[in-house]
Each structure stands twice: as structure tokens, then as C-alpha cells.
C-alpha positions, -999 to 999 in steps of 0.1 A, spaced: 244 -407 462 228 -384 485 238 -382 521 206 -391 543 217 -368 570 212 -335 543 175 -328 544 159 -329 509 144 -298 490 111 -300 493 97 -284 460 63 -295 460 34 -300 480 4 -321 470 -29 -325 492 -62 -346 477 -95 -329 489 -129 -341 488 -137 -304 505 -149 -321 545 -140 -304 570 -109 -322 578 -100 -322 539 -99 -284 545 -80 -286 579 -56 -308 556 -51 -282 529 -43 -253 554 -15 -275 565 -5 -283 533 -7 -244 526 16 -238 557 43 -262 548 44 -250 511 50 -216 526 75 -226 551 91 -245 518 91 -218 491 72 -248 478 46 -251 447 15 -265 461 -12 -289 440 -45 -295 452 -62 -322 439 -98 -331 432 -119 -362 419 -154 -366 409 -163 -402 414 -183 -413 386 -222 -412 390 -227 -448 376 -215 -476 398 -192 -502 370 -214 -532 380 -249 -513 372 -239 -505 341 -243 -476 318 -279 -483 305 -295 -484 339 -291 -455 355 -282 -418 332 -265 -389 350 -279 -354 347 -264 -339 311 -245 -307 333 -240 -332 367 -199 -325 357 -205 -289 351 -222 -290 386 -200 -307 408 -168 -282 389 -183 -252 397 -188 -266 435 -152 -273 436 -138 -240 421 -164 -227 446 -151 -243 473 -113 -238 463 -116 -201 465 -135 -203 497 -104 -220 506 -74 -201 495 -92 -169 505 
């Protein structure tokens, strides 16, 4: 059993963005404390599905490159980021 007095390793850092503002004041923190670690750092990212589960699927149909949209915003974004 580990002794709760010995700090634990921290080997990696994960930080959920949406990309606001304070999502991006998040992942420089996260960056900092990876660093400070020797850490691996994840960044994650969700797109929220465009069709709200009680419409349903035949009322309303998302644009055919809407996911091929909202990736490229987020790589943008990421490397805007980690710049």
C-alpha cells in the first residue's frame, strides 16, 4: 500500500476544451503543470451533436461537411494554442 505522505507521480495531464477564453486559460495551466511534471498532456475535444435526441433525426438534417467544419476549427484552434 502506498504511503499517503509520498507524493504520487503525476504522469498525465488531461484538460477538456470547448476553446472560450477560460477553456484556453485552462489549457496553459494544464500545459504548465505537465511541464513542471515531465508529464504527457491530452487535450480533449467534443462536438455536441447538431440534432437534439427528442427532435429526432427526420426533423432537422446537419450540413453533409458540419463535422469536417467544426474539426478543422478545432485543429485550428489547437495550434493557435500550443503555439
Amino acid at each position: 500500500m502506498a504511503n499517503p505522505a509520498t507524493p504520487a507521480a503525476l504522469r498525465t495531464c488531461l484538460v477538456a476544451t470547448d476553446f472560450s477564453k477560460t477553456a484556453d486559460l485552462a489549457i496553459e495551466w494544464a500545459i504548465q503543470i505537465a511541464k513542471s511534471h515531465d508529464a504527457q498532456l491530452l487535450i480533449a475535444h467534443t462536438i455536441a451533436a447538431p440534432i437534439p435526441p427528442e427532435i429526432g433525426i427526420d426533423f432537422i438534417v446537419p450540413a453533409p461537411d458540419l463535422y469536417v467544419q467544426q474539426r478543422q476549427h478545432a485543429e485550428k484552434r489547437l495550434a493557435e494554442i500550443l503555439a
